[in-house]
C-alpha positions as CSV (number, residue, x, y, z in Angstrom):
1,X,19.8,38.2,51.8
2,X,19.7,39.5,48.1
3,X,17.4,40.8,45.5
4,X,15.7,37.6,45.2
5,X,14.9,37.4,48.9
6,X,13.4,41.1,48.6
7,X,10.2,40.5,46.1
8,X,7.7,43.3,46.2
9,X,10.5,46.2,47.3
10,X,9.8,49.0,44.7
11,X,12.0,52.0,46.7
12,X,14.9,52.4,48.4
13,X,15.0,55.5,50.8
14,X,18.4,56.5,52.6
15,X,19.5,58.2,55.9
16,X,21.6,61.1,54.6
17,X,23.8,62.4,57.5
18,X,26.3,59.8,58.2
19,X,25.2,56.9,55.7
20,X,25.5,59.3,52.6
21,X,27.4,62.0,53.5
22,X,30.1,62.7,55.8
23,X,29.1,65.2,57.9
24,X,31.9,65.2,60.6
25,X,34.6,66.2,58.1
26,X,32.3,68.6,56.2
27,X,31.5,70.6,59.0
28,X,35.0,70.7,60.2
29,X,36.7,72.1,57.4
30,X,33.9,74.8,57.0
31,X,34.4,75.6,60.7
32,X,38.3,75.8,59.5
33,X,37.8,77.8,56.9
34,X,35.5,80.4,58.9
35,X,37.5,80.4,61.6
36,X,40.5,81.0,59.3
37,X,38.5,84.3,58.1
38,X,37.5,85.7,61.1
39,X,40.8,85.3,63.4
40,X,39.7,82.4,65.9
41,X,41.9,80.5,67.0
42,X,42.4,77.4,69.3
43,X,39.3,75.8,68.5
44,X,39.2,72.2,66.7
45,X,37.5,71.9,64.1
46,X,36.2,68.1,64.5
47,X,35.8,68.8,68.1
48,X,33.4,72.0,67.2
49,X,31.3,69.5,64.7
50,X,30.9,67.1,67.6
51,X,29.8,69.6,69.7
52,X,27.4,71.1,67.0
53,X,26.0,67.6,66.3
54,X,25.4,66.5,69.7
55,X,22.3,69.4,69.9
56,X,20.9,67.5,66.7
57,X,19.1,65.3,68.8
58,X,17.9,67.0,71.8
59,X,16.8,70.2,69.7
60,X,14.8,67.9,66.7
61,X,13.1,66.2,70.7
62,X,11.7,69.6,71.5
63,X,9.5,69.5,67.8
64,X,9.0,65.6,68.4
65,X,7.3,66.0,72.0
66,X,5.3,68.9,71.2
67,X,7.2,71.4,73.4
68,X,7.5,73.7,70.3
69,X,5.6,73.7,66.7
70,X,7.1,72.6,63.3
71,X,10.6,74.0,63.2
72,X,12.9,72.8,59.9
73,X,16.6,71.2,60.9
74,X,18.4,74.7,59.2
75,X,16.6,76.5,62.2
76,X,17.5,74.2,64.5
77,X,20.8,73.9,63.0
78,X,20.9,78.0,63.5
79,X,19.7,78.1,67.0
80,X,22.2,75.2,68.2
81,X,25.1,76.8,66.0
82,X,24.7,79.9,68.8
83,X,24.7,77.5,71.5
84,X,28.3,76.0,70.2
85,X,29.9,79.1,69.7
86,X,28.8,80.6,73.2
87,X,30.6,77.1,74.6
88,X,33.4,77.9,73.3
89,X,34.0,81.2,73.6
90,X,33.4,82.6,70.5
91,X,32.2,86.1,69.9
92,X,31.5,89.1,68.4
93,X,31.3,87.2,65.1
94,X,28.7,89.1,62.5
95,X,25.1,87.5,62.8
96,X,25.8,86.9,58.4
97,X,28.5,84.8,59.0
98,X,27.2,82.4,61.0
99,X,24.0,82.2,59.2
100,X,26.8,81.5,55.9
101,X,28.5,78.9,58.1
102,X,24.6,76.8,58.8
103,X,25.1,76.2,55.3
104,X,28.0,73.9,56.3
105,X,25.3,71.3,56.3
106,X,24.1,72.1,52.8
107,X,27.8,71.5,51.4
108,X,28.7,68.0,52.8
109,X,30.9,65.2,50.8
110,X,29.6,62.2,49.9
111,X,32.0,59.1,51.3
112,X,33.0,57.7,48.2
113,X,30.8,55.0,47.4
114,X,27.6,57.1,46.9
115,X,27.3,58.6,44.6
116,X,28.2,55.2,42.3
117,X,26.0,53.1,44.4
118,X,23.0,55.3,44.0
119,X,23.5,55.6,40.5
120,X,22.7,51.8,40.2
121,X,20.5,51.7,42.3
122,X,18.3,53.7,40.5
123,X,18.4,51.7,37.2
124,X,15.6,49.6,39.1
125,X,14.3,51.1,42.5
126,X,13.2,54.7,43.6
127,X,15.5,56.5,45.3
128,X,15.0,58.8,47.6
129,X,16.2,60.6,51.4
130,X,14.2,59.9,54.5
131,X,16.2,62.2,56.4
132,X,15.6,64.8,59.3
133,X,17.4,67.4,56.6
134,X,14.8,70.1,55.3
135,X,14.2,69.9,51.4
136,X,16.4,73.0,50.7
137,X,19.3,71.4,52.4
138,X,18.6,68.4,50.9
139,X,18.4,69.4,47.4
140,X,21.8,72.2,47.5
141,X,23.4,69.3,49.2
142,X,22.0,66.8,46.0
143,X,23.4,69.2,43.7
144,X,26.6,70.6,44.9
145,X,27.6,66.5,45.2
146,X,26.0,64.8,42.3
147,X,23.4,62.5,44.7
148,X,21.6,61.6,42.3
149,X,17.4,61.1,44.2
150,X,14.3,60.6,42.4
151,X,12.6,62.7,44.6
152,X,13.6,64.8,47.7
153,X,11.4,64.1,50.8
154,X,12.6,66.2,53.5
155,X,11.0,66.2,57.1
156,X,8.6,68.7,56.7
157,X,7.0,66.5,54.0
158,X,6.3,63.9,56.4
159,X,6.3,66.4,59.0
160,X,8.0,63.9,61.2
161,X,11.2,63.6,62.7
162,X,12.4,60.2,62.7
163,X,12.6,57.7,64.6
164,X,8.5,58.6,64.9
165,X,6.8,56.2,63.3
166,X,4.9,59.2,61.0
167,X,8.1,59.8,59.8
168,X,8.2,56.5,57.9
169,X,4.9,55.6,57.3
170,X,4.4,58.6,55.7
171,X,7.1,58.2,53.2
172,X,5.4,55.2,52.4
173,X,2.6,56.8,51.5
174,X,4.0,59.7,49.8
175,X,5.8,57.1,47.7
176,X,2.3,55.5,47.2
177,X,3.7,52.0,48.4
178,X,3.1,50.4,51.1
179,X,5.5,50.6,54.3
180,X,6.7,46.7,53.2
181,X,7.5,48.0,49.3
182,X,10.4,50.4,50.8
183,X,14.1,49.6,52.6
184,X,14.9,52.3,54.5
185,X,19.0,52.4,54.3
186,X,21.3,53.7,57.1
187,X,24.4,53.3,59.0
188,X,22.3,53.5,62.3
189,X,20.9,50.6,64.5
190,X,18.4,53.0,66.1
191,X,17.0,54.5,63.0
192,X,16.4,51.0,61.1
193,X,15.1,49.2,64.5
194,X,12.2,52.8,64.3
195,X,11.8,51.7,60.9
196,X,11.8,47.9,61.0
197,X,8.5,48.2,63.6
198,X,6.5,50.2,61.0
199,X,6.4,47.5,58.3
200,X,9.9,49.0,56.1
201,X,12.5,46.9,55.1
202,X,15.9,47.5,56.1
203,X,19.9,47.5,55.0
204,X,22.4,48.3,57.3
205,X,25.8,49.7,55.7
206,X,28.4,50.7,58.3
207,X,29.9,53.7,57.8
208,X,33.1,53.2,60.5
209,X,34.7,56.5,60.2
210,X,31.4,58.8,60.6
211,X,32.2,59.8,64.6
212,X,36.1,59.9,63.5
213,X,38.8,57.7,64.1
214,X,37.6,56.5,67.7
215,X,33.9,55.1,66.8
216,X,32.6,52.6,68.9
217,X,28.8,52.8,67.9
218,X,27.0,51.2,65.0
219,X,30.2,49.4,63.5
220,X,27.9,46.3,63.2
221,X,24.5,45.5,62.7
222,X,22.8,45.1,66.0
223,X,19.9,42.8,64.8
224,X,19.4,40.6,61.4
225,X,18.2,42.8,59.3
226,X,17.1,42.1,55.3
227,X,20.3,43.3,53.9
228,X,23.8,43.9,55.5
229,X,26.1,45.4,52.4
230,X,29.7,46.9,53.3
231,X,29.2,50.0,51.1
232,X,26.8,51.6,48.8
233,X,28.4,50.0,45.8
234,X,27.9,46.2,47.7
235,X,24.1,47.2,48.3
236,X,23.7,47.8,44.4
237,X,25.3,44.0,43.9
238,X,23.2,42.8,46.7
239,X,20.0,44.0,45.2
240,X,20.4,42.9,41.6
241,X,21.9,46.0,40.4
Protein backbone atom coordinates (compact mmCIF):
# COMPACT_ATOMS: atom_id res chain seq x y z
CA UNK A 1 0.00 0.00 0.00
CA UNK A 2 1.13 3.68 -0.50
CA UNK A 3 0.34 7.17 0.60
CA UNK A 4 -2.84 7.14 -1.23
CA UNK A 5 -4.04 3.98 0.55
CA UNK A 6 -3.14 5.71 4.01
CA UNK A 7 -5.73 8.90 4.05
CA UNK A 8 -6.13 10.40 7.48
CA UNK A 9 -2.40 9.28 8.86
CA UNK A 10 -1.05 12.63 10.26
CA UNK A 11 2.25 10.98 12.36
CA UNK A 12 4.63 8.54 11.88
CA UNK A 13 6.20 7.21 15.21
CA UNK A 14 9.31 4.76 15.15
CA UNK A 15 10.76 1.87 17.29
CA UNK A 16 14.28 3.13 17.95
CA UNK A 17 16.53 0.12 19.08
CA UNK A 18 16.95 -1.99 16.08
CA UNK A 19 14.61 -0.22 13.41
CA UNK A 20 16.62 3.18 13.80
CA UNK A 21 19.64 2.52 15.35
CA UNK A 22 21.99 -0.29 15.52
CA UNK A 23 22.33 -1.22 18.77
CA UNK A 24 24.29 -4.50 18.55
CA UNK A 25 27.36 -2.87 17.02
CA UNK A 26 27.12 0.27 19.16
CA UNK A 27 27.22 -1.42 22.23
CA UNK A 28 30.03 -3.71 21.09
CA UNK A 29 32.54 -1.33 20.23
CA UNK A 30 31.89 0.67 23.51
CA UNK A 31 32.30 -2.55 25.37
CA UNK A 32 35.66 -2.75 23.12
CA UNK A 33 36.76 0.35 23.91
CA UNK A 34 36.13 0.03 27.87
CA UNK A 35 37.44 -3.15 27.92
CA UNK A 36 40.48 -1.90 26.00
CA UNK A 37 40.91 0.84 29.06
CA UNK A 38 40.53 -1.21 31.82
CA UNK A 39 42.73 -4.48 30.85
CA UNK A 40 39.90 -7.17 30.20
CA UNK A 41 40.44 -9.37 28.09
CA UNK A 42 38.73 -12.51 26.41
CA UNK A 43 35.42 -11.17 26.39
CA UNK A 44 33.42 -10.51 22.90
CA UNK A 45 32.28 -7.67 22.42
CA UNK A 46 28.93 -8.69 20.34
CA UNK A 47 28.60 -11.57 22.51
CA UNK A 48 28.58 -9.08 25.76
CA UNK A 49 25.74 -6.86 23.85
CA UNK A 50 23.67 -9.97 23.40
CA UNK A 51 23.99 -10.85 26.70
CA UNK A 52 23.23 -7.18 27.91
CA UNK A 53 20.25 -7.04 25.59
CA UNK A 54 18.68 -10.25 26.45
CA UNK A 55 17.83 -8.56 30.33
CA UNK A 56 16.00 -5.75 28.17
CA UNK A 57 13.01 -7.66 28.25
CA UNK A 58 12.64 -9.58 31.33
CA UNK A 59 13.82 -6.42 33.49
CA UNK A 60 11.23 -3.60 31.45
CA UNK A 61 8.45 -7.13 32.64
CA UNK A 62 9.17 -6.43 36.29
CA UNK A 63 7.73 -2.42 35.69
CA UNK A 64 5.03 -3.87 33.16
CA UNK A 65 3.46 -6.46 35.77
CA UNK A 66 3.62 -4.27 38.63
CA UNK A 67 6.31 -6.20 40.68
CA UNK A 68 8.27 -2.87 40.91
CA UNK A 69 7.12 0.97 40.43
CA UNK A 70 8.17 3.32 37.45
CA UNK A 71 11.84 2.61 36.73
CA UNK A 72 13.31 4.49 33.35
CA UNK A 73 15.34 1.90 30.70
CA UNK A 74 19.03 3.78 31.90
CA UNK A 75 18.21 2.20 35.36
CA UNK A 76 17.32 -0.76 34.08
CA UNK A 77 20.04 -0.65 31.63
CA UNK A 78 22.42 0.01 34.91
CA UNK A 79 21.05 -2.71 37.12
CA UNK A 80 21.30 -5.43 34.12
CA UNK A 81 24.77 -4.00 33.03
CA UNK A 82 25.97 -5.51 36.76
CA UNK A 83 24.24 -8.57 36.00
CA UNK A 84 26.42 -9.00 32.56
CA UNK A 85 29.52 -8.26 33.96
CA UNK A 86 29.06 -10.64 37.13
CA UNK A 87 28.39 -13.40 34.17
CA UNK A 88 31.24 -12.97 32.88
CA UNK A 89 33.60 -12.54 35.30
CA UNK A 90 34.31 -9.14 35.31
CA UNK A 91 35.46 -7.26 38.35
CA UNK A 92 36.79 -4.84 40.32
CA UNK A 93 35.91 -2.35 37.62
CA UNK A 94 35.25 1.40 39.33
CA UNK A 95 31.31 1.90 39.92
CA UNK A 96 32.09 5.49 37.37
CA UNK A 97 33.02 3.43 34.65
CA UNK A 98 30.35 1.42 34.28
CA UNK A 99 27.86 4.03 34.88
CA UNK A 100 30.08 5.90 31.61
CA UNK A 101 29.71 2.57 29.71
CA UNK A 102 25.30 2.66 30.32
CA UNK A 103 25.78 5.51 28.16
CA UNK A 104 26.69 3.04 25.35
CA UNK A 105 22.96 3.18 24.67
CA UNK A 106 22.85 6.98 24.49
CA UNK A 107 25.72 6.82 21.58
CA UNK A 108 24.23 4.31 19.04
CA UNK A 109 24.66 4.63 15.02
CA UNK A 110 22.00 5.01 12.91
CA UNK A 111 21.96 2.18 10.00
CA UNK A 112 22.31 4.24 7.14
CA UNK A 113 19.17 4.88 5.81
CA UNK A 114 17.80 6.97 8.73
CA UNK A 115 18.65 9.59 9.14
CA UNK A 116 17.74 10.41 5.11
CA UNK A 117 14.52 8.69 5.38
CA UNK A 118 13.38 10.69 8.39
CA UNK A 119 14.41 13.77 6.95
CA UNK A 120 11.60 13.23 4.21
CA UNK A 121 9.48 12.04 6.19
CA UNK A 122 9.09 14.93 7.97
CA UNK A 123 8.45 17.37 5.05
CA UNK A 124 4.75 16.01 5.60
CA UNK A 125 4.08 13.77 8.74
CA UNK A 126 5.20 14.09 12.55
CA UNK A 127 7.85 12.32 13.50
CA UNK A 128 8.46 11.03 16.49
CA UNK A 129 10.03 7.73 18.88
CA UNK A 130 7.66 5.34 20.50
CA UNK A 131 10.35 3.64 22.16
CA UNK A 132 11.05 1.95 25.64
CA UNK A 133 14.30 4.46 25.63
CA UNK A 134 13.91 7.23 28.44
CA UNK A 135 13.77 10.95 27.01
CA UNK A 136 17.42 11.68 27.99
CA UNK A 137 18.70 8.74 26.06
CA UNK A 138 16.57 9.50 23.43
CA UNK A 139 17.33 13.02 22.92
CA UNK A 140 21.66 12.53 23.45
CA UNK A 141 21.19 9.74 21.14
CA UNK A 142 18.91 12.41 18.55
CA UNK A 143 21.72 14.67 18.77
CA UNK A 144 24.98 12.91 18.77
CA UNK A 145 23.38 11.15 15.33
CA UNK A 146 21.52 13.81 13.57
CA UNK A 147 17.80 11.92 14.05
CA UNK A 148 16.05 14.42 13.25
CA UNK A 149 12.20 13.96 15.63
CA UNK A 150 9.53 16.41 16.04
CA UNK A 151 9.12 15.62 19.43
CA UNK A 152 10.79 13.01 21.82
CA UNK A 153 8.19 10.81 23.61
CA UNK A 154 10.12 8.56 25.79
CA UNK A 155 8.41 5.77 28.06
CA UNK A 156 7.89 7.66 30.92
CA UNK A 157 5.71 10.05 28.91
CA UNK A 158 3.34 7.32 28.27
CA UNK A 159 4.41 5.73 31.27
CA UNK A 160 4.16 2.44 29.46
CA UNK A 161 6.34 -0.04 28.25
CA UNK A 162 5.37 -1.33 25.09
CA UNK A 163 3.91 -3.83 23.81
CA UNK A 164 1.05 -2.52 26.59
CA UNK A 165 -1.51 -1.17 24.95
CA UNK A 166 -1.06 2.42 27.25
CA UNK A 167 2.02 2.61 25.64
CA UNK A 168 0.38 3.32 22.27
CA UNK A 169 -2.71 4.73 22.97
CA UNK A 170 -1.20 7.11 24.80
CA UNK A 171 1.10 8.42 22.19
CA UNK A 172 -1.95 8.90 20.36
CA UNK A 173 -3.16 11.05 22.60
CA UNK A 174 -0.13 12.93 23.43
CA UNK A 175 0.11 13.51 19.68
CA UNK A 176 -3.62 14.64 19.96
CA UNK A 177 -4.64 12.14 17.02
CA UNK A 178 -6.36 9.48 17.25
CA UNK A 179 -4.74 5.85 17.50
CA UNK A 180 -5.84 5.39 13.46
CA UNK A 181 -3.97 9.01 12.43
CA UNK A 182 -0.48 7.31 13.57
CA UNK A 183 1.91 4.28 11.84
CA UNK A 184 3.87 3.05 14.33
CA UNK A 185 7.23 1.92 12.36
CA UNK A 186 9.49 -1.08 13.40
CA UNK A 187 11.57 -3.92 12.42
CA UNK A 188 9.58 -6.12 14.89
CA UNK A 189 6.51 -8.47 14.24
CA UNK A 190 5.70 -8.38 18.01
CA UNK A 191 5.76 -4.71 18.55
CA UNK A 192 3.48 -3.75 15.32
CA UNK A 193 1.04 -6.87 16.01
CA UNK A 194 0.79 -4.79 20.10
CA UNK A 195 0.26 -1.91 18.04
CA UNK A 196 -1.96 -3.02 15.15
CA UNK A 197 -4.80 -4.20 18.10
CA UNK A 198 -4.89 -0.64 19.53
CA UNK A 199 -6.25 1.11 16.41
CA UNK A 200 -2.33 2.31 14.96
CA UNK A 201 -1.23 1.82 11.60
CA UNK A 202 1.69 -0.12 10.82
CA UNK A 203 5.10 -0.35 8.46
CA UNK A 204 7.23 -3.09 8.77
CA UNK A 205 11.01 -2.37 7.62
CA UNK A 206 13.38 -5.36 8.10
CA UNK A 207 16.38 -4.46 9.56
CA UNK A 208 18.33 -8.17 8.70
CA UNK A 209 21.64 -7.54 10.36
CA UNK A 210 20.18 -6.16 13.90
CA UNK A 211 20.96 -9.70 15.93
CA UNK A 212 24.27 -9.99 13.67
CA UNK A 213 25.11 -12.02 10.82
CA UNK A 214 23.05 -15.24 11.96
CA UNK A 215 19.34 -13.61 12.34
CA UNK A 216 16.64 -15.71 11.92
CA UNK A 217 13.77 -13.53 13.58
CA UNK A 218 11.72 -10.79 11.98
CA UNK A 219 13.49 -10.90 8.43
CA UNK A 220 9.83 -10.78 7.00
CA UNK A 221 6.72 -9.42 7.90
CA UNK A 222 4.65 -11.93 9.71
CA UNK A 223 1.20 -10.57 8.90
CA UNK A 224 -0.03 -7.90 6.02
CA UNK A 225 0.52 -5.03 7.43
CA UNK A 226 -0.33 -1.25 5.79
CA UNK A 227 3.15 -0.67 4.57
CA UNK A 228 6.08 -3.09 4.03
CA UNK A 229 9.19 -0.69 2.77
CA UNK A 230 12.86 -2.24 2.48
CA UNK A 231 14.52 0.74 4.22
CA UNK A 232 13.74 4.05 5.68
CA UNK A 233 14.47 5.80 2.49
CA UNK A 234 11.72 3.18 0.55
CA UNK A 235 9.12 4.14 3.40
CA UNK A 236 9.58 7.97 2.41
CA UNK A 237 8.78 6.91 -1.45
CA UNK A 238 6.03 4.72 -0.26
CA UNK A 239 4.34 7.43 1.67
CA UNK A 240 4.42 10.25 -0.83
CA UNK A 241 7.60 11.75 0.29
Amino acid sequence: MTADGLTGVKALVFDVFGTCVDWRSGVAREFDAFARAHGIAGVDGPAFADAWRALYQPQMEEVRAGRRPWTILDVLHRESLDRVMASFGIKGVPSAALDELNLAWHRLDPWPDTVEGLTRLKNKYVIAPLSNGNVALLLDMAKRAGIPWDTILGAEVARAYKPLPEAYRRTAEILGLKPAQVMLVAAHNDDLAAAGRTGLRCAFVPRPREYGPNQIKDLEPERAYDVVAADFRDLARRMGC
